[in-house]
C-alpha positions in Angstrom: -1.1 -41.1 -38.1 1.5 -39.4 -40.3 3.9 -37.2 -39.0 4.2 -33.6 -39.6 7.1 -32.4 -41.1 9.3 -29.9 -39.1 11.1 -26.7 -40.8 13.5 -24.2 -39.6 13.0 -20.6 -39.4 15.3 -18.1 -38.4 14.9 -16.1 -35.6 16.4 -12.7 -36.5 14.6 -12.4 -40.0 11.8 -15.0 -40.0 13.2 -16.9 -43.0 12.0 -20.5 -43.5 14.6 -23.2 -44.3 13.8 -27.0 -45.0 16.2 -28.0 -43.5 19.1 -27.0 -40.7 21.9 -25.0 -41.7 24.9 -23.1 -39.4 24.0 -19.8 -41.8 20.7 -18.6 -42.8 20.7 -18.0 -46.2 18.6 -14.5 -46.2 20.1 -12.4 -43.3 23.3 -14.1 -42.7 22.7 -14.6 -39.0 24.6 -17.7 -37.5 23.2 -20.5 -35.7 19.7 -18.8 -35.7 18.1 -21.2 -37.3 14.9 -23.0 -34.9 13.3 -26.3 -35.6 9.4 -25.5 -35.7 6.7 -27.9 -36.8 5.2 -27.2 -40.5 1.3 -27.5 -39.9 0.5 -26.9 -43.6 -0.9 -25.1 -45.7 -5.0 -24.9 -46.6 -5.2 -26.1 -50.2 -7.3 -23.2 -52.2 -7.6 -22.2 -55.6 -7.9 -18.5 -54.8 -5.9 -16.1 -52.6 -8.7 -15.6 -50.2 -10.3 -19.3 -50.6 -9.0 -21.0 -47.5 -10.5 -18.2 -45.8 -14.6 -19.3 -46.8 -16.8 -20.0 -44.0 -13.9 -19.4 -41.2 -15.9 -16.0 -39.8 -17.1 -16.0 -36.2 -19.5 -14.1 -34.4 -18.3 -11.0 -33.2 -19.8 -9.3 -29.5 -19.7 -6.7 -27.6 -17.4 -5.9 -24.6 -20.3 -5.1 -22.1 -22.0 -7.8 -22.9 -19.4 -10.8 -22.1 -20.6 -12.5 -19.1 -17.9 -12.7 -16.6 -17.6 -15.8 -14.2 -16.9 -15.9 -10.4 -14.3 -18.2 -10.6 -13.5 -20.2 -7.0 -9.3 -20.0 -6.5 -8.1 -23.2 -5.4 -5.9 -23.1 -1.8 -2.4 -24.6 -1.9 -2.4 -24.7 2.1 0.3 -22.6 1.3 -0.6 -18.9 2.6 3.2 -17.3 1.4 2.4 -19.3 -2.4 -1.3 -18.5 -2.0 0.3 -14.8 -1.8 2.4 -14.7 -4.4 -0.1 -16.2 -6.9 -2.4 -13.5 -5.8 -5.3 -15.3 -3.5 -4.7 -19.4 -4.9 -4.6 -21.2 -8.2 -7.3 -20.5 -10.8 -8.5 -23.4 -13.1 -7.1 -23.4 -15.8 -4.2 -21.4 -14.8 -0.7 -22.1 -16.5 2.4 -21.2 -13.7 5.7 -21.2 -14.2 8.3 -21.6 -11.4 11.9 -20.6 -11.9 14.8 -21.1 -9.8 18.2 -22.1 -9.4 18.8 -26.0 -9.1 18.6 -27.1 -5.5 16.7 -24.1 -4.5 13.5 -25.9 -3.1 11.2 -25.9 -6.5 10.5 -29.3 -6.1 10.3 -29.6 -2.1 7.5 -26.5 -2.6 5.4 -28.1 -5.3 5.5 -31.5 -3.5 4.3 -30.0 -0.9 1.4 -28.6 -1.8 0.6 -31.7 -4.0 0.5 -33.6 -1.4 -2.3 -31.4 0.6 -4.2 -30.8 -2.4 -4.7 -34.5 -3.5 -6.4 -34.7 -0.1 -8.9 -33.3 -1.3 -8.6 -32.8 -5.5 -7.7 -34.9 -8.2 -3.7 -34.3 -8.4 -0.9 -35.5 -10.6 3.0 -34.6 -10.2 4.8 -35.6 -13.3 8.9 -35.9 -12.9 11.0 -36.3 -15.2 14.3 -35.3 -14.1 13.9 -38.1 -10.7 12.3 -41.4 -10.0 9.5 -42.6 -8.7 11.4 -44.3 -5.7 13.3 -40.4 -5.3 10.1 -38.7 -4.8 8.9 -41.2 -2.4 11.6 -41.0 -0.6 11.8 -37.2 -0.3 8.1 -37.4 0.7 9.0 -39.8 3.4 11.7 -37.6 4.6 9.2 -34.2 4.8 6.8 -36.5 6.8 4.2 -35.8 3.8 1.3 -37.9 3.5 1.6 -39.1 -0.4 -1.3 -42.0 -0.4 -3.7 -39.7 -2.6 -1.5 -38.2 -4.5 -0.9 -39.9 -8.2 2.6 -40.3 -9.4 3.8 -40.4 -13.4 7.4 -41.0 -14.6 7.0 -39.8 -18.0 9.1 -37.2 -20.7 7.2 -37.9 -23.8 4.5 -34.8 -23.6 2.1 -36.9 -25.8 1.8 -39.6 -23.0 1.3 -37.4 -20.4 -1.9 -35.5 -22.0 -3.2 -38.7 -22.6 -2.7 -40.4 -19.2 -4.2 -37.2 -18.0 -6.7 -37.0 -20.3 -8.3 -40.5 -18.9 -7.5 -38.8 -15.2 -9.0 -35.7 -15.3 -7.0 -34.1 -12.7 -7.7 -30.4 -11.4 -4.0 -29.7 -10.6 -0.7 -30.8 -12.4 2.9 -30.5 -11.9 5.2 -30.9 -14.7 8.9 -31.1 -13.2 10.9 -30.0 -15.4 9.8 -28.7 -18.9 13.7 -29.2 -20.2 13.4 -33.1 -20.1 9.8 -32.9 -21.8 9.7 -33.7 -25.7 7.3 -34.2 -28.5 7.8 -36.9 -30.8 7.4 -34.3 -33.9 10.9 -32.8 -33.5 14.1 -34.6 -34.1 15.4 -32.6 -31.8 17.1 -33.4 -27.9 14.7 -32.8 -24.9 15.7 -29.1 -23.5 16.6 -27.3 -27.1 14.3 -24.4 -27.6 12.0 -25.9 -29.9 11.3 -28.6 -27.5 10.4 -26.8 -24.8 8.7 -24.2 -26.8 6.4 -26.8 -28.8 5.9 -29.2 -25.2 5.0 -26.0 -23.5 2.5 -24.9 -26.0 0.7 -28.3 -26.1 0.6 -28.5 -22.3 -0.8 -25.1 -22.0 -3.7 -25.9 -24.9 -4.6 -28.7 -22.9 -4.9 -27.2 -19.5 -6.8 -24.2 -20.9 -9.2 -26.4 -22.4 -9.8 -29.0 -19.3 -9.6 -26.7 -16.8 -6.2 -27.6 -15.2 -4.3 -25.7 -13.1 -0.7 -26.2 -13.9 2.5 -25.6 -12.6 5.3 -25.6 -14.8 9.1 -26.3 -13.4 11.9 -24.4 -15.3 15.9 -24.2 -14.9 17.4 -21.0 -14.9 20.8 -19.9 -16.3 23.5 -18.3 -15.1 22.7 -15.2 -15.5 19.9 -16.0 -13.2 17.1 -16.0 -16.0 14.9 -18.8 -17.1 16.3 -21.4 -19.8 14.6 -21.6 -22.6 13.4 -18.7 -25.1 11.5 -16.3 -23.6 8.1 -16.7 -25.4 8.1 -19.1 -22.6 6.7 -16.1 -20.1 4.8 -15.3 -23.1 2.8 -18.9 -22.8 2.0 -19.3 -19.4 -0.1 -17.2 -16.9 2.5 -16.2 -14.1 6.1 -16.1 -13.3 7.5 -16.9 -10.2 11.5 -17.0 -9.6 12.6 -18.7 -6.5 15.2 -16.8 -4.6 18.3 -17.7 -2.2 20.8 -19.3 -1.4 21.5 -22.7 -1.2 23.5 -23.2 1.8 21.3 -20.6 3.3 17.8 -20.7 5.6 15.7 -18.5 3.4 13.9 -18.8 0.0 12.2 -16.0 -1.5 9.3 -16.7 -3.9 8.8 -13.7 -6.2 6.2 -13.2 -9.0 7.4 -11.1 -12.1 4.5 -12.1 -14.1 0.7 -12.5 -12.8 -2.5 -12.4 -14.9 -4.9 -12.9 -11.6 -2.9 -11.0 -8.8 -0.3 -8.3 -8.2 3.1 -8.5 -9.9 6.4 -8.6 -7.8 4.5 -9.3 -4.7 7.2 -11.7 -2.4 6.7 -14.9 -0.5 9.4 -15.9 2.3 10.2 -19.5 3.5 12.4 -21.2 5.9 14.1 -24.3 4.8 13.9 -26.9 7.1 14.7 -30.9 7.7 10.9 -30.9 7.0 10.6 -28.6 4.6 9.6 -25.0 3.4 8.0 -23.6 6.3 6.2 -20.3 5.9 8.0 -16.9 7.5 4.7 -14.9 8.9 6.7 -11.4 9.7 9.4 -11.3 7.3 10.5 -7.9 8.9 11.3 -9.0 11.9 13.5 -12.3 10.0 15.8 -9.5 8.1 16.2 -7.3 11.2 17.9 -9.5 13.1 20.9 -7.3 13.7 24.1 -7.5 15.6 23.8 -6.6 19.2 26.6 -4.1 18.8 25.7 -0.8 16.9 28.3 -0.7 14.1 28.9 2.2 11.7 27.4 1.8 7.8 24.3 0.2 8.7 20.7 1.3 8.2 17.1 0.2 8.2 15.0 1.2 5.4 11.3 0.3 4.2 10.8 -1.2 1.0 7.3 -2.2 -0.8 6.9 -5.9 -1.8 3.9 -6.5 -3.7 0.7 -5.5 -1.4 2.6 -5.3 2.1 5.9 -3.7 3.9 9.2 -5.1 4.7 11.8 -3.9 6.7 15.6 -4.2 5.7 18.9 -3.5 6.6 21.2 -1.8 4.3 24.9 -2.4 5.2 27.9 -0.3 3.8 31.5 -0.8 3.8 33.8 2.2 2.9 37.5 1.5 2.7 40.4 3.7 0.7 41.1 2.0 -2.4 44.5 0.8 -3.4 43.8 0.5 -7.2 43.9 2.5 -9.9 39.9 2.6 -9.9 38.0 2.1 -7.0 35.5 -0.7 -6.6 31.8 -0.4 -6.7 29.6 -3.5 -5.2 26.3 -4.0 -4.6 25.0 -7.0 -3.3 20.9 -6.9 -3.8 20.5 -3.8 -5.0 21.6 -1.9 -8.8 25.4 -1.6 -9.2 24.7 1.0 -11.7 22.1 2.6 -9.7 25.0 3.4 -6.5 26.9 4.5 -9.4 24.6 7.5 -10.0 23.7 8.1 -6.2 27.8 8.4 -5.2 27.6 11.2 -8.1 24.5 12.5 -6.7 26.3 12.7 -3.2 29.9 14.2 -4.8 27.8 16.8 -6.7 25.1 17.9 -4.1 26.1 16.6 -0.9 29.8 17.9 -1.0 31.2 14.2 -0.1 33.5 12.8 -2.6 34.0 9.1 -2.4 36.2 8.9 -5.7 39.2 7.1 -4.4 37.2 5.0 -1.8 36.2 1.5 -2.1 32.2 1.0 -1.5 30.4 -2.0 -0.8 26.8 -2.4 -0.3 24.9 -5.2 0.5 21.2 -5.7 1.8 21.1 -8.1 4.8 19.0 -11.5 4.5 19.5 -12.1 0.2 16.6 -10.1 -0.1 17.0 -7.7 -3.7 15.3 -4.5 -3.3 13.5 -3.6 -6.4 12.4 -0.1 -6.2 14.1 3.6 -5.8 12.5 4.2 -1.8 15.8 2.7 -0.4 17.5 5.5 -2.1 18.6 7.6 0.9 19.4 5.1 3.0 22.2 3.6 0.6 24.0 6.8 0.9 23.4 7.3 4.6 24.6 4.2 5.3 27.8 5.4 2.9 28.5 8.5 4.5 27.7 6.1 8.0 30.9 4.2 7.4 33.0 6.8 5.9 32.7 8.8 8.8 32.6 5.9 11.2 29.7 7.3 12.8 26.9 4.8 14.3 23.6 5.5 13.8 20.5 5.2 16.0 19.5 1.7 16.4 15.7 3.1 16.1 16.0 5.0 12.7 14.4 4.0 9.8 15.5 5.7 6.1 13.4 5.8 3.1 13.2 8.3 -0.1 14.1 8.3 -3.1 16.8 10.4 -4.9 16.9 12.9 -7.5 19.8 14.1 -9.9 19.4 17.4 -8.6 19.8 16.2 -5.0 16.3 16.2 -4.3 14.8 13.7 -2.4 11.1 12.6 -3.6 8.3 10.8 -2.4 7.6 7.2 -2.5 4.3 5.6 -2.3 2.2 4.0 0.5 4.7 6.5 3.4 2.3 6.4 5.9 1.9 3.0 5.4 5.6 2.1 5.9 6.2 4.5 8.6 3.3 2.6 10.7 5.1 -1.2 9.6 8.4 0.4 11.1 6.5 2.3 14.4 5.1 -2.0 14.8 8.7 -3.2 15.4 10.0 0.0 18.1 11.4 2.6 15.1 10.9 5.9 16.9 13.4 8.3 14.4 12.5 8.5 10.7 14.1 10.3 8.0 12.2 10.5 5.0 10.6 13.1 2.5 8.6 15.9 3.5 5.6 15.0 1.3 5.5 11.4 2.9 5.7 13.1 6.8 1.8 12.3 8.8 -0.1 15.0 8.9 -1.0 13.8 12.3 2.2 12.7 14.3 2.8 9.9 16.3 3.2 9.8 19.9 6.8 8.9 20.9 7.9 8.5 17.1 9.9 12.0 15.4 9.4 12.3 11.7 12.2 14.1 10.0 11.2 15.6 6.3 13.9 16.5 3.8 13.6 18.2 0.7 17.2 18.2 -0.4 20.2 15.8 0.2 22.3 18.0 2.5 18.7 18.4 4.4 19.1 14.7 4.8 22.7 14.8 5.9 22.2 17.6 8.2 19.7 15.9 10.3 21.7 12.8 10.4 24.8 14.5 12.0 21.9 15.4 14.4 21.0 12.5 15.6 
């Protein structure tokens, strides 16, 4: 079988170039030249002649028959969370993370259950067979189902599954899987690009569920071009440190389930174990009440998490004072310190602030708001705060503080772990209160700062 030839296109103007060059010759752009694969061209005599005979029955929206398709558990309830319910056949996942993270100890894992009962096949490239086994050994997983393949080329690999049939695959990692129709090194973009695209075709069309390992750079996103999140079904970044306990399994992408919904593990000598009550993980606080540090509610996916929010305000000895946020938007604190100069009468201008959200956890969304700058004005007074106050809202330029969905909701997840003080909107207050529990609401900042010299 012949080869097909590979071109280069650019990928700023689209231009096609037969062969590499560090210039493309249309737009100027350098080094923006990718090597594709030329599929051809259909030979006609006419404009429109290739196009005879290729028509296909059109049909209505209402009447496509829609199938209730059985999720397959990982034994994984946290993964089975973030992939909203279990794997669907046929599914293409891809699993992000920074090297060391636990993206192979996860996968391995579940493998390892699921080939007790499903035709399963982990393909490495990156270890040996002898590495895996050993790591297997060391987790105390039973392996003796699970099939094995030490293999890059991607055109082996469909074909040794092919004569398999497996219902789940692992492909670990897609930056040392190539085709043989580039010239190309394993782990350039067209590589992964083209390997990707033939792994997903073939899952789609044998049912397969497939998880995909990829390396992230430093900048924390995932190697490779980004059509990559583009091919595949869901997106999941594994979070954490390495020299720390917890992982955090986020989904940013999700066809079949809820998008940024969050998984938490514990990382053990045998393995990820899965963290139940998150909450309670991240509120393990100092036994001595300390000034800049507040709990706040956040929203991950379909449930509630509680969080502390620490601050650190010192008096700067630079010529510009230092802004930090650890888990949380550096430019967003930026706005809020305005906010709280402007309409809260503090100024913070020649102060050093540091913020930083307790456990590694990065808060996504705008409901932890007020409790950044409580937890601000906390330290810069040096005033300790209740141990059993819980802060959520979000903040307005005009000082204002807004409601955040699911309130009641959060308010009940922080009454669950003894929070009896919360300061929070007006609009998100019960309209039946709780017995033992006081419900602050605040429609403006100073409101907010009022009731917390208070307290």
């Amino acid at each position: 079988m012949s080869k097909n030839k590979t071109q280069y296109v650019c990928n700023q103007c689209g231009a096609v170039s037969p062969k590499w060059g560090g210039q493309c010759s249309d737009c100027g752009e350098w080094n923006s030249l990718i090597e594709q694969i030329d599929v051809g061209k259909t030979p006609s005599t006419g404009r429109f002649a290739g196009y005879a005979g290729t028509k296909t029955q059109l049909q209505k929206l209402s009447n496509v028959k829609q199938s209730n398709t059985t999720r397959i558990a990982t034994s994984l309830s946290e993964l089975d969370r973030v992939l909203g319910g279990g794997l669907v056949p046929g599914s293409v996942v891809l699993l992000g993370g920074d090297p060391g993270i636990g993206k192979s100890t996860i996968l391995l894992q579940s493998m390892c259950r699921l080939s007790e009962t499903l035709e399963a096949i982990y393909v490495t490239g990156e270890e040996s067979a002898e590495q895996i086994s050993m790591r297997a050994k060391r987790l105390g997983l039973n392996g003796n189902k699970l099939s094995l393949l030490t293999e890059t080329k991607v055109e082996t690999i469909i074909a040794t599954a092919q004569s398999h049939q497996p219902q789940v695959m692992v492909i670990d990692s897609i930056q040392t899987i190539y085709t043989e129709y580039l010239q190309s090194a394993p782990g350039g973009v067209a590589q992964v690009r083209e390997s990707t695209a033939q792994l997903v075709k073939f899952a789609k069309q044998k049912g397969i569920a497939l998880f995909v390992v990829g390396h992230v750079t430093k900048d924390g996103s995932l190697a490779g071009p980004r059509v990559l999140e583009h091919m595949v079904d869901a997106v999941l970044y594994f979070e954490g440190e390495r020299d720390g306990r917890y992982r955090i399994l986020r989904a940013v992408k999700n066809r079949f389930g809820a998008v940024n919904e969050l998984g938490v593990f514990a990382m053990t000598e045998e393995g990820l174990k899965e963290v139940q009550n998150p909450s309670a993980i991240f509120l393990s606080r100092y036994q001595q009440a300390s000034s800049g540090s507040v709990v706040t509610v956040t929203w991950e996916g379909s449930r509630p998490m509680l969080v502390e929010v620490q601050a650190l305000v010192d008096e700067s000895h630079g010529s510009q004072a230092k802004r930090v946020a650890v888990g949380l938007d550096q430019n967003r604190l930026a706005m809020l310190l305005a906010v709280l100069s402007r309409h809260g009468g503090i100024f913070c201008h020649d102060q050093d602030i540091f913020l930083n959200v307790v456990g590694g956890v990065r808060v996504m969304e705008t409901s932890a708001d007020l409790a950044q700058l409580l937890a601000v004005v906390s330290s810069l007074r040096n005033q300790v705060l209740p141990q059993d106050l819980i802060v959520f809202g979000e903040i307005g330029l005009a000082g204002e503080i807004r409601p955040v969905p699911n309130g009641q909701e959060r308010i009940k997840e922080a009454i669950k772990h003894g929070f009896k003080n919360v300061i929070t909107s007006k609009a998100n207050t019960p309209k039946k209160s709780f017995e033992g529990v006081k419900v602050v609401g605040v429609n403006h900042l100073h409101e907010a700062l009022t009731a917390l010299s208070e307290l």
